[in-house]
DRENDO-1510 file (C-alpha; in Angstrom, 1 decimal, always signed):
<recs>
REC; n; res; u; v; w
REC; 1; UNK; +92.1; +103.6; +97.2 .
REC; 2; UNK; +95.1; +103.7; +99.6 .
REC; 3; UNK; +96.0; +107.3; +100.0 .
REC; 4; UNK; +99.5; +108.6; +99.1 .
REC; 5; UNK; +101.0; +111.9; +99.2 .
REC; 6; UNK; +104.0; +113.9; +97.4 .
REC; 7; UNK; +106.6; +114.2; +99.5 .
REC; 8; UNK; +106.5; +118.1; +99.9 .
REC; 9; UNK; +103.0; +118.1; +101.6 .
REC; 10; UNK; +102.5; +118.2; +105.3 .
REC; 11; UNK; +101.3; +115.5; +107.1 .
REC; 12; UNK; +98.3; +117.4; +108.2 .
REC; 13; UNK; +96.5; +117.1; +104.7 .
REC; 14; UNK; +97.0; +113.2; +104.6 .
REC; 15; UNK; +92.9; +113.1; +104.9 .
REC; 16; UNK; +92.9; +115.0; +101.3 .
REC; 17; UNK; +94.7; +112.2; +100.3 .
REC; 18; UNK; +92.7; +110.3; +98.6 .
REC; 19; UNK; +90.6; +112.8; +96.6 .
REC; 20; UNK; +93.8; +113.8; +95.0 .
REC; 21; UNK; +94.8; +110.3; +94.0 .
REC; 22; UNK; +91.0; +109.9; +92.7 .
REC; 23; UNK; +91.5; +113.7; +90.5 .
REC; 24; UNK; +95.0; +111.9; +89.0 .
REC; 25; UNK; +93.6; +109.0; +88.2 .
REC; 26; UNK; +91.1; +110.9; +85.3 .
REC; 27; UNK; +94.4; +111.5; +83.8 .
REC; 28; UNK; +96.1; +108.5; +83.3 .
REC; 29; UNK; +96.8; +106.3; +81.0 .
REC; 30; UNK; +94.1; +103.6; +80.4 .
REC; 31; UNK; +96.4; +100.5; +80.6 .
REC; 32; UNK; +97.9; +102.5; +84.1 .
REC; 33; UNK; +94.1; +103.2; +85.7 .
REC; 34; UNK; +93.6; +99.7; +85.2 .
REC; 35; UNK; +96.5; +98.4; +86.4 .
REC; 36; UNK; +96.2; +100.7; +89.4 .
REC; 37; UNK; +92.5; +98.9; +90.0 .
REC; 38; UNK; +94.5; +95.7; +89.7 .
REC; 39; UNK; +97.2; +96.2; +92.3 .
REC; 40; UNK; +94.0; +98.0; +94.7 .
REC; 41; UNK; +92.1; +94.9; +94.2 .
REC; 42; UNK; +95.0; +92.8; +94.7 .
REC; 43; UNK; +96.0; +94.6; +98.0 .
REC; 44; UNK; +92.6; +94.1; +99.7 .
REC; 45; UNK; +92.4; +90.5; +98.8 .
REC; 46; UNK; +95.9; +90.1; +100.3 .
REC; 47; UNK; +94.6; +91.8; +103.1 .
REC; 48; UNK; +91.3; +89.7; +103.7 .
REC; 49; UNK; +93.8; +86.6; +103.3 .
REC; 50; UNK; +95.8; +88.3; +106.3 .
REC; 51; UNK; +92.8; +88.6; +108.2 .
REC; 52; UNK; +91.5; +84.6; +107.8 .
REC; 53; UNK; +94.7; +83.7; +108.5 .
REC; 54; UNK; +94.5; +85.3; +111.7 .
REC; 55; UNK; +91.0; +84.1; +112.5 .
REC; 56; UNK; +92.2; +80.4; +111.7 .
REC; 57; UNK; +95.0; +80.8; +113.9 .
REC; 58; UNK; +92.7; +82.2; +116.8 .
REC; 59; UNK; +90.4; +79.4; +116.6 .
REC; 60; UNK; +92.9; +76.3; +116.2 .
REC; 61; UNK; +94.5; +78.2; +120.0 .
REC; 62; UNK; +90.9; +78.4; +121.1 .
REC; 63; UNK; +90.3; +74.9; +119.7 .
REC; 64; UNK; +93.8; +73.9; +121.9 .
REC; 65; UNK; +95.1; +72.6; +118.6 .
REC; 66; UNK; +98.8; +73.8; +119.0 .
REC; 67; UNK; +100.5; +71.0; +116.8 .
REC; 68; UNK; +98.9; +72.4; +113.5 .
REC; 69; UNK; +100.7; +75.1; +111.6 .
REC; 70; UNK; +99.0; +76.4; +108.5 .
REC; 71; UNK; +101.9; +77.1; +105.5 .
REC; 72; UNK; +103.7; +80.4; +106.5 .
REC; 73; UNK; +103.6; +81.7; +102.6 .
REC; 74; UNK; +99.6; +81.0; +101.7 .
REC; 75; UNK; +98.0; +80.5; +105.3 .
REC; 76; UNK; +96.8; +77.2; +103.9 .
REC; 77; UNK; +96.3; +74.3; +105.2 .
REC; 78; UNK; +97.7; +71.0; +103.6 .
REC; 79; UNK; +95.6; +67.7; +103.0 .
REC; 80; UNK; +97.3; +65.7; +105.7 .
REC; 81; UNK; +96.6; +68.2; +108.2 .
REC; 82; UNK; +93.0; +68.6; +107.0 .
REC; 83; UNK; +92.5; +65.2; +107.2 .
REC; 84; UNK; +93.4; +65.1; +110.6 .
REC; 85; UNK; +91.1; +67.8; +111.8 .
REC; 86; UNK; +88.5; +66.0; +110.3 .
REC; 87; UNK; +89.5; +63.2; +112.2 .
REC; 88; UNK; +89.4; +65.3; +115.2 .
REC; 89; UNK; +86.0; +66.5; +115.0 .
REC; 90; UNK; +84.8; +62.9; +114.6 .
REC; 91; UNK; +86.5; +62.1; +117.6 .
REC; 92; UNK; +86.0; +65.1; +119.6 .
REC; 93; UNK; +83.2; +64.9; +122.1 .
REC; 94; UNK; +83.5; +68.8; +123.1 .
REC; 95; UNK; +80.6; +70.0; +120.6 .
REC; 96; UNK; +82.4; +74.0; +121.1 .
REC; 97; UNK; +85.4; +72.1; +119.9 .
REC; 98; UNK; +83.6; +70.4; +117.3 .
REC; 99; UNK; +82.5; +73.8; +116.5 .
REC; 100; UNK; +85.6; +75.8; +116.0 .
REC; 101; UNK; +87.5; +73.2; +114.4 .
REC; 102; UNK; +84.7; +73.3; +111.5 .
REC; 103; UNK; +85.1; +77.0; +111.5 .
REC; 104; UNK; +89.0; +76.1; +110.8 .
REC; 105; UNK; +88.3; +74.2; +108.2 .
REC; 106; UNK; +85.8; +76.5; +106.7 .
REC; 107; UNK; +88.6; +79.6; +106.9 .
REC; 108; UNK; +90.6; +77.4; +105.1 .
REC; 109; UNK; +88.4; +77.1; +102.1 .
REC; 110; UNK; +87.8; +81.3; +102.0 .
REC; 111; UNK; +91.8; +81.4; +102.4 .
REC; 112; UNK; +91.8; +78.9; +99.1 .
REC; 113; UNK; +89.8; +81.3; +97.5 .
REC; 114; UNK; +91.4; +84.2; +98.2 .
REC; 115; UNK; +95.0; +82.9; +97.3 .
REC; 116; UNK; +93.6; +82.3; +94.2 .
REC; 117; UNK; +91.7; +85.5; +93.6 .
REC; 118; UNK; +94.6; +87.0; +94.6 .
REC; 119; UNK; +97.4; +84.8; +92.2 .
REC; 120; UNK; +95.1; +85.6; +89.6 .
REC; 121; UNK; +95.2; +89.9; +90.1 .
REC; 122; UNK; +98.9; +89.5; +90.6 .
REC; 123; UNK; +99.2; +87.2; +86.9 .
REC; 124; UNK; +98.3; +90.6; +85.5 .
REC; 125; UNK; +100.5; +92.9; +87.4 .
REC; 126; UNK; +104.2; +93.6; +87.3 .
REC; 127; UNK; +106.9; +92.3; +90.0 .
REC; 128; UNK; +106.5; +95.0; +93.0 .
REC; 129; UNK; +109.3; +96.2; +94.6 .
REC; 130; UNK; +109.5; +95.0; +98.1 .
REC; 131; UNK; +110.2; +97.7; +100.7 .
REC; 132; UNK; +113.2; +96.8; +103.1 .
REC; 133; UNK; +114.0; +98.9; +106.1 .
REC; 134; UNK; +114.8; +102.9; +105.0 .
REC; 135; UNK; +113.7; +102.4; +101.7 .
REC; 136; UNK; +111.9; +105.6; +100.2 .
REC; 137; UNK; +108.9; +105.1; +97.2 .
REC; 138; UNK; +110.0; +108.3; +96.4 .
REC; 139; UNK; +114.0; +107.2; +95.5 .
REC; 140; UNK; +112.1; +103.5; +94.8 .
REC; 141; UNK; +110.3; +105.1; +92.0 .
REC; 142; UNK; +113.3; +107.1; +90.3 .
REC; 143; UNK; +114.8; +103.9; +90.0 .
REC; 144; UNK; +112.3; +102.4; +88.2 .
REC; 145; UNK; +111.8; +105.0; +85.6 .
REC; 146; UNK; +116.1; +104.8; +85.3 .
REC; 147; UNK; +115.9; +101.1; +84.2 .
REC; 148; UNK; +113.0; +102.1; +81.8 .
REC; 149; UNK; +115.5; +104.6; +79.9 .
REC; 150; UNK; +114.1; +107.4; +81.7 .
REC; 151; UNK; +115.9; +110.4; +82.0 .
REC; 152; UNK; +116.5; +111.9; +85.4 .
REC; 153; UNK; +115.1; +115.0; +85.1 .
REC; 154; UNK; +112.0; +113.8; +83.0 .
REC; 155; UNK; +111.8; +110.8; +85.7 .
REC; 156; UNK; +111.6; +113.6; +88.4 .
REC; 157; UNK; +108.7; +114.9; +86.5 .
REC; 158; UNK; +106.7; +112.0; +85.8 .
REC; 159; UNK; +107.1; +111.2; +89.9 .
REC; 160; UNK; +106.0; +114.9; +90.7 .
REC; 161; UNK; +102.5; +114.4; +89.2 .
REC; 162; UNK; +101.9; +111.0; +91.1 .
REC; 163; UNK; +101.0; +110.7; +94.9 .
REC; 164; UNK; +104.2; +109.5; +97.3 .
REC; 165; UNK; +103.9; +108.3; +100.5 .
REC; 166; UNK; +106.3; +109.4; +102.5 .
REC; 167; UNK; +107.0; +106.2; +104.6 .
REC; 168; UNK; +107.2; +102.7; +104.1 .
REC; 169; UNK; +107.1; +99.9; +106.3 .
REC; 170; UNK; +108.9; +96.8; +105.7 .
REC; 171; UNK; +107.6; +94.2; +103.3 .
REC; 172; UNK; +105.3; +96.9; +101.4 .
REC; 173; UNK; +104.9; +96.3; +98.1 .
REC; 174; UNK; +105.2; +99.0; +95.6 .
REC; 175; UNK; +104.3; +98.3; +92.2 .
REC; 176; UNK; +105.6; +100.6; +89.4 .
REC; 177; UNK; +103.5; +101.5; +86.3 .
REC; 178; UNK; +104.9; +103.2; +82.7 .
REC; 179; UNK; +103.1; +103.4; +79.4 .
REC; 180; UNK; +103.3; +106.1; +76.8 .
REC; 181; UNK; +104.8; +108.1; +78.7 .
REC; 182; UNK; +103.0; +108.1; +82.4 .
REC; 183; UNK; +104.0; +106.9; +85.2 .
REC; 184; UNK; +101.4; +105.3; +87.7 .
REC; 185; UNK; +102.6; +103.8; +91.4 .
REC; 186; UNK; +100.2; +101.5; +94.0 .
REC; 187; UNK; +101.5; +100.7; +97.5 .
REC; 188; UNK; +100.1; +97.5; +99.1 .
REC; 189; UNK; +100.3; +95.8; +102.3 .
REC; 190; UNK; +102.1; +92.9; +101.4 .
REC; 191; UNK; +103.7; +90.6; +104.2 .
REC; 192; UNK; +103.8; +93.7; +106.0 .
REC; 193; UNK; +102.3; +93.4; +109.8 .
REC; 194; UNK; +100.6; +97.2; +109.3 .
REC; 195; UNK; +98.6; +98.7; +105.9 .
REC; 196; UNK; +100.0; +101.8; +104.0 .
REC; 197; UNK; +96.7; +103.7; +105.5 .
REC; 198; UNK; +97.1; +102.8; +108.9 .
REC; 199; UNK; +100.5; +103.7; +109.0 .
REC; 200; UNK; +99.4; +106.9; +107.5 .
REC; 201; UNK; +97.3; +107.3; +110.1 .
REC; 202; UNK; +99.3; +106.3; +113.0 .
REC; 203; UNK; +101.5; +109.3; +111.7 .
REC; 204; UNK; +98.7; +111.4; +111.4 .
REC; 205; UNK; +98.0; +110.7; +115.1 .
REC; 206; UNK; +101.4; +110.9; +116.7 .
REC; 207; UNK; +101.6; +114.3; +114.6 .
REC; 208; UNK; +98.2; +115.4; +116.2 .
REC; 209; UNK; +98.8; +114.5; +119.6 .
REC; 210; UNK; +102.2; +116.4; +119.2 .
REC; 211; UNK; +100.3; +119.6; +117.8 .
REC; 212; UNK; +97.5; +119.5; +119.8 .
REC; 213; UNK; +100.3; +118.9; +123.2 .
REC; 214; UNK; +102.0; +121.8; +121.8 .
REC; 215; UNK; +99.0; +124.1; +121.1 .
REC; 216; UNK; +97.7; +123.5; +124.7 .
REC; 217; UNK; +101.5; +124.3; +126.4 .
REC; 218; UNK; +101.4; +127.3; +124.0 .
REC; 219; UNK; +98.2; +128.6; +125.5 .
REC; 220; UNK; +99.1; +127.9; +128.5 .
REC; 221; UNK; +101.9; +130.4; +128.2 .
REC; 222; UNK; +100.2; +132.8; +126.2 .
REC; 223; UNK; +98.3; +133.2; +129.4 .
REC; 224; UNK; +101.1; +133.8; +131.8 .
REC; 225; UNK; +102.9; +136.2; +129.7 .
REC; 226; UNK; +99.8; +138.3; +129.7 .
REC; 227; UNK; +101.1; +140.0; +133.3 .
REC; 228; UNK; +104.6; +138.7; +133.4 .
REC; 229; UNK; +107.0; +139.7; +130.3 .
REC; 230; UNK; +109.9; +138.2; +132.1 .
REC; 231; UNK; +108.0; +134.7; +131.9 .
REC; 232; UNK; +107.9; +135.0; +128.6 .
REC; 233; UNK; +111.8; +135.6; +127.7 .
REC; 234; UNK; +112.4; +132.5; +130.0 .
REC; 235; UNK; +110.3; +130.4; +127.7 .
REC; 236; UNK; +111.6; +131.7; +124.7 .
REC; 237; UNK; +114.9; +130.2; +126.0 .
REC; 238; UNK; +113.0; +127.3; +126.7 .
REC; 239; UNK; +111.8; +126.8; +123.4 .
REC; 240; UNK; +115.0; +127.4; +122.0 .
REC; 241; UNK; +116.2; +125.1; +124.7 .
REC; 242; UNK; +113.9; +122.2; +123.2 .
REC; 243; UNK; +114.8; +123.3; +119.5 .
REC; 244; UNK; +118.6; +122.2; +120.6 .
REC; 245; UNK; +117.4; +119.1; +122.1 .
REC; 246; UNK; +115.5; +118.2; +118.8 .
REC; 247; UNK; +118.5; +119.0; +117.0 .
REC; 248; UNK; +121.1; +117.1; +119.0 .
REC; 249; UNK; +118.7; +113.9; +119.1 .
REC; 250; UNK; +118.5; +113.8; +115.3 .
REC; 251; UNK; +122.1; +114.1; +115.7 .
REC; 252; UNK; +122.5; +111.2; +118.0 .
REC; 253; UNK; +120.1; +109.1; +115.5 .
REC; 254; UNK; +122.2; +109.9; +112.4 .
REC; 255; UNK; +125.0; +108.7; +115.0 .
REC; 256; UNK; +123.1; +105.3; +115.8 .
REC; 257; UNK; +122.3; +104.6; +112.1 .
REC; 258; UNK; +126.0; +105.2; +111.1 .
REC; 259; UNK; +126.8; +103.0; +114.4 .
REC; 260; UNK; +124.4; +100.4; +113.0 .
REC; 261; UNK; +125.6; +100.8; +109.2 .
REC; 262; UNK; +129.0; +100.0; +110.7 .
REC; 263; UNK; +128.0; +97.3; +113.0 .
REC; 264; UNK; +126.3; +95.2; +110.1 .
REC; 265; UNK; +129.6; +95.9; +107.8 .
REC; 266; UNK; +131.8; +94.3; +111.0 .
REC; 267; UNK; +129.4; +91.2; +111.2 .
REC; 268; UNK; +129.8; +91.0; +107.1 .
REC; 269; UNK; +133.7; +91.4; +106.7 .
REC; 270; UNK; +136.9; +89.4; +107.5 .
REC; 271; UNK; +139.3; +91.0; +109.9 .
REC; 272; UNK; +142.8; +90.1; +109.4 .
REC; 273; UNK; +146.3; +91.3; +109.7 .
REC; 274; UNK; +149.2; +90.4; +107.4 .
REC; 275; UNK; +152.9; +90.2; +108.4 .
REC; 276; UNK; +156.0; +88.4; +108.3 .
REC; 277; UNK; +156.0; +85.5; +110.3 .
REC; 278; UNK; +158.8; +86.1; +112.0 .
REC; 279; UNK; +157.4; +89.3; +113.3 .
REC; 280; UNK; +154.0; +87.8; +113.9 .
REC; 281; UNK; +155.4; +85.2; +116.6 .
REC; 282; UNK; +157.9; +87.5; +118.2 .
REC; 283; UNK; +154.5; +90.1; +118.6 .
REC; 284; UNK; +152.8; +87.3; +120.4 .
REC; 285; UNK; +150.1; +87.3; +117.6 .
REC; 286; UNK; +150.6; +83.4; +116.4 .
REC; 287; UNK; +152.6; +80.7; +117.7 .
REC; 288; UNK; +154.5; +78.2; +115.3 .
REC; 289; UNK; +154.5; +74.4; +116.9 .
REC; 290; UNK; +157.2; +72.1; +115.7 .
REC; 291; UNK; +155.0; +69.2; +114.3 .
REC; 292; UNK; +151.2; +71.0; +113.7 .
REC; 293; UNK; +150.5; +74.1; +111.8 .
REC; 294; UNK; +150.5; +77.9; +112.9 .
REC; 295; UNK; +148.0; +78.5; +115.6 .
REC; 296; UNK; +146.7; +81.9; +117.9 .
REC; 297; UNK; +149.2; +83.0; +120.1 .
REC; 298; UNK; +149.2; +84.7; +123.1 .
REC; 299; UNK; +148.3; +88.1; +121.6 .
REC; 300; UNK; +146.0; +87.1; +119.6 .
REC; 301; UNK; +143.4; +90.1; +120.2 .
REC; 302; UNK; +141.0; +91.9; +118.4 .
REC; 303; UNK; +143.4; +95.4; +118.6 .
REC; 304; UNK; +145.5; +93.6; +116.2 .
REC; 305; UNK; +142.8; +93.1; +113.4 .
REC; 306; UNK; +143.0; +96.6; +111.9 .
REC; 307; UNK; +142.4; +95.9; +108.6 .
REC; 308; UNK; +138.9; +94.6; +106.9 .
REC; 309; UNK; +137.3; +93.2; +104.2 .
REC; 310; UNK; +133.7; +93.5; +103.4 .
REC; 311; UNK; +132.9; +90.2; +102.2 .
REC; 312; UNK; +129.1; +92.1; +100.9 .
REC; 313; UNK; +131.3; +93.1; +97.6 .
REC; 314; UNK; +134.8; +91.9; +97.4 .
REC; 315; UNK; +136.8; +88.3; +98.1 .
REC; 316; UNK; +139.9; +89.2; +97.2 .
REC; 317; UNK; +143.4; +90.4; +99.6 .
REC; 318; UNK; +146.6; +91.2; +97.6 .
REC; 319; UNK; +149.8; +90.8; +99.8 .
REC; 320; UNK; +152.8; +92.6; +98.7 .
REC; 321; UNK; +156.6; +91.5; +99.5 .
REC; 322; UNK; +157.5; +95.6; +99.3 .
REC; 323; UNK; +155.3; +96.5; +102.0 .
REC; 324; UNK; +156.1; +93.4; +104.5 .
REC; 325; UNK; +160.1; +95.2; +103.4 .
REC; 326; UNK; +160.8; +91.4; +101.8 .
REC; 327; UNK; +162.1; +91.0; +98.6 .
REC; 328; UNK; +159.9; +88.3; +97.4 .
REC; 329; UNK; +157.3; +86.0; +98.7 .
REC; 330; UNK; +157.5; +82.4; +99.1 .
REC; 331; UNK; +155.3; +81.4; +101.3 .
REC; 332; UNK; +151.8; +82.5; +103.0 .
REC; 333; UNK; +150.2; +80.8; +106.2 .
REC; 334; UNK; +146.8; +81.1; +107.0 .
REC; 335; UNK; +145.9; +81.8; +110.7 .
REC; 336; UNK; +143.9; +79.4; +112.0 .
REC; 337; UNK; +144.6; +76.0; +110.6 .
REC; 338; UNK; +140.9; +75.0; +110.0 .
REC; 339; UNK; +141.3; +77.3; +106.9 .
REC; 340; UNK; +142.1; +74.6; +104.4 .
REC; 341; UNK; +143.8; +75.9; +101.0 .
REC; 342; UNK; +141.5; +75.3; +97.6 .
REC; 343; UNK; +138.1; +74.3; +99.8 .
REC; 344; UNK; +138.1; +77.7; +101.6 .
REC; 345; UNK; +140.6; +79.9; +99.8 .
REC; 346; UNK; +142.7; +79.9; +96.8 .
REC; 347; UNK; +146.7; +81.2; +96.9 .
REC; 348; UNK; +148.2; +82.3; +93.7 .
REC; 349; UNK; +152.1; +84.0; +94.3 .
REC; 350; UNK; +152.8; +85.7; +91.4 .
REC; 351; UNK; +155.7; +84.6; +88.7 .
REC; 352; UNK; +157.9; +87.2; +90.8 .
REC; 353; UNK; +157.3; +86.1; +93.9 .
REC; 354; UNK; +156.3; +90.5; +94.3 .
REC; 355; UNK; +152.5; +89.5; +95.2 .
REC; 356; UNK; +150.3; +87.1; +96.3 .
REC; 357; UNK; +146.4; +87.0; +96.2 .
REC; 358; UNK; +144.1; +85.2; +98.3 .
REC; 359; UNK; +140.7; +84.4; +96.8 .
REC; 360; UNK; +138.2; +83.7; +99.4 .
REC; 361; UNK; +136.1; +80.6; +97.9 .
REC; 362; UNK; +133.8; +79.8; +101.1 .
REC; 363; UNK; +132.7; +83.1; +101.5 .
REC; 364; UNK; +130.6; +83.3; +103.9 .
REC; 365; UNK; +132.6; +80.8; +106.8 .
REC; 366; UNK; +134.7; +84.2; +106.6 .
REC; 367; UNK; +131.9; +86.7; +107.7 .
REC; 368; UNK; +133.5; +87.7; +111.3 .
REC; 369; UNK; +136.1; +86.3; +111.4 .
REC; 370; UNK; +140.0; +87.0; +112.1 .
REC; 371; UNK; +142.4; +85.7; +110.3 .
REC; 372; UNK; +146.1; +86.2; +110.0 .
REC; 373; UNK; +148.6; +85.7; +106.5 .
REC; 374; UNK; +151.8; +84.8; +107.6 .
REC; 375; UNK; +154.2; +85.6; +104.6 .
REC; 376; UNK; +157.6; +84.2; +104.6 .
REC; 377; UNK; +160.2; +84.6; +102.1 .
</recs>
């Protein structure tokens, strides 16, 4: 079994791991147990699959068979590219070569079998949850107790009793068990490039080496403060020195995720300004040809895009005459031309000429974009 652990224990005890998962189990639910064998039998066969995959692809490089891609979902091979293996081990007068393109085609028949063991464990077994970057098994698995008509504070309890890991990596898959009244949870590898247990263990390690570094500086100065008592105040100040440091770069990584959060919102919204269009070509911001529609003028700079839309959850701008100071609107140009009304937006003015909303219909031509409404009267 793949170890997890409740959130609240330390890293350190991510050996007992397992033993605990093993005591829980005796508890569960029947239909849960085997469900958790299930998704355990499933992750190891998905994991073998991984692993033939990989020993194909070696020996088709080895085999200097580059042209040859197995399919990227089941690692399979498909009959037209079988067939010309074949053909290039009749042909091929390098025995070694002869050799390792059997081998190929051998792996492929153990990755058959394995796709199918592993369709037929996953038949029996609910949809998992795949993990995406920061998700959390622990919020992952409140969730999924919520859609069941869960309460939240019985939820919290049922998730207490269960082992958590406290990270995931990307493309886990966490499968989520309830029946009368338990609630069992299995992570497996999935498309992930790493398994749950040796990212467990790479934590273990980089929080062993970081112990055991600072057990040996703290020796080390246990030993010099033995004579000196002024050594010791100036490493006092140095600890607290790295204690700031720590603090300040989780600081500066709450700053980079909010940086990145806002980064990803930029790429997915429209940035746009509205304005009369007057105003708009005396500001430089759009020029208005005599024969051709409204293009980019000589202002036209990203300073002037100051207001956004995130296109993730909303397609919709409302323009107002009272807050462009006109007393009602009667037209609105879009900024730049290659916006064409009804195949990429919609324009409705309302019967008072007071508003005008512009339904974005070609959503995602919009995502980064600036574009300016020029409302006249």
């Amino acid at each position: 079994m793949n170890p997890f652990r409740r959130p609240t224990l330390a890293l350190a005890l991510m050996a007992a791991s397992v033993l605990m998962v093993s005591t829980a189990c005796k508890r569960e639910d029947p239909q849960i147990r085997e469900l958790t064998q299930k998704a355990a039998e499933a992750d190891k066969a998905n994991q073998q699959l991984n692993q033939a995959g990989s020993e194909q692809q070696k020996k088709l490089a080895q085999a200097g068979v580059n042209d040859i891609k197995p399919n990227a979902e089941t690692l399979q091979l498909t009959d037209e590219q079988k067939k010309a293996l074949e053909e290039r081990i009749k042909n091929e007068k390098n025995s070694s070569y002869q050799a390792l393109l059997q081998e190929v085609l051998d792996k492929d028949k153990e990755i058959k079998d394995l796709n199918g063991k592993l369709a037929k464990l996953k038949a029996d077994l609910p949809k998992p949850d795949v993990a995406k970057p920061n998700d959390n098994h622990y919020s992952m698995a409140l969730r999924f107790l919520k859609k069941k008509g869960v309460p939240e504070a019985e939820a919290k309890k049922l998730v207490s009793r269960v082992a958590i890991l406290d990270k995931l990596a990307p493309g886990f898959e966490v499968y989520h068990f309830y029946a009368n009244g338990t609630y069992g949870t299995w992570v497996s590898q999935g498309k992930a490039k790493i398994t749950p247990n040796d990212l467990m263990r790479q934590e273990r390690e980089k929080i062993e080496g970081e112990r055991d570094e600072a057990v040996a500086q703290n020796e080390k100065l246990q030993e010099e403060v033995v004579d000196l008592e002024g050594q010791k105040k100036k490493i006092e100040e140095e600890i607290a020195g790295l204690r700031s440091e720590r603090t300040n770069l989780i600081e500066e990584r709450a700053k980079l995720q909010s940086d990145n959060a806002a980064q990803v919102s930029k790429l997915n919204s429209l940035h746009y300004v509205i304005g009369t269009r007057d105003k708009l070509k005396a500001d430089g911001v759009i020029e208005i040809p005599v024969f051709a529609k409204d293009r980019a003028g000589k202002n036209w700079s990203d300073d002037k895009f100051t207001q956004s839309l995130d296109l993730r959850s909303a397609k919709t701008i409302v323009i107002k005459a009272a807050d462009l100071g006109l007393k009602k609107i009667g037209k609105v140009n879009v900024v730049p031309g290659s916006y064409l009304k009804d195949e990429h937006y919609k324009l409705t003015i309302s019967e008072d000429k007071m508003t005008a909303t512009i339904e974005l219909i070609t959503v995602s031509r919009f995502k980064n974009d600036k574009v300016v409404f020029a409302v006249t009267d």
